[in-house]
C-alpha positions as CSV (number, residue, x, y, z in Angstrom):
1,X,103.3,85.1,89.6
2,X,101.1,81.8,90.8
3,X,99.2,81.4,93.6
4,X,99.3,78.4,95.6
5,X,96.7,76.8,93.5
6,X,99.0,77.5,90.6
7,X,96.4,79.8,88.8
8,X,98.0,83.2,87.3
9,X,97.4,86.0,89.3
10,X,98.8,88.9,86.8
11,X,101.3,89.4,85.1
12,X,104.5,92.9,84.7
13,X,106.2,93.8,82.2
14,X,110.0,92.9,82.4
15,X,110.3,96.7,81.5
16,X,108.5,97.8,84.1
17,X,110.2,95.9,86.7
18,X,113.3,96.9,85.2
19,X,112.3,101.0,85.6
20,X,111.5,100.1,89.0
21,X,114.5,98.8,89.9
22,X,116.6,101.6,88.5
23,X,114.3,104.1,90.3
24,X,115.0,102.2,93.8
25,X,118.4,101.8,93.5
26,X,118.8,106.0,93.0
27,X,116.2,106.1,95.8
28,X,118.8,103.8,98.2
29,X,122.1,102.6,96.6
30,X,123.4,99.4,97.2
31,X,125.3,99.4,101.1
32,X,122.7,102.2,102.2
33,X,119.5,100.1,103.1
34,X,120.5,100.6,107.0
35,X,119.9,104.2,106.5
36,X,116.5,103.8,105.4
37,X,114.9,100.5,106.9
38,X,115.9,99.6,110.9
39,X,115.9,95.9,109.9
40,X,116.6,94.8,113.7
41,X,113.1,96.4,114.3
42,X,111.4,94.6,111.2
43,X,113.1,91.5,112.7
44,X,111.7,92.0,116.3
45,X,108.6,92.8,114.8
46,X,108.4,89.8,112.9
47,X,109.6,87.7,116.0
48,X,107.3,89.2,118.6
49,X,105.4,86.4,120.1
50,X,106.8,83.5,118.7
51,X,108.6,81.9,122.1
């Protein structure tokens, strides 16, 4: 990962992300997401204000 002034700011293990990734997809399956995350709301959320 960089920030915008290019400098490192840390590093993961591809292993790690890896685990992580199996452990969320158990967690929520692929197709499932709706169950678990309103993404209309997020999206309202994230829209609020900007008319």
């Amino acid at each position: 990962m960089r920030s915008s002034a290019t400098r490192p700011l840390g590093s993961v293990k591809a292993s790690a992300v890896s685990a992580f990734l199996r452990r969320t997809e158990v967690m929520v399956p692929p197709g499932t997401e709706h169950r678990h995350l309103d993404l209309e709301e997020v999206v309202a959320r994230l829209t609020a204000g900007s008319e």
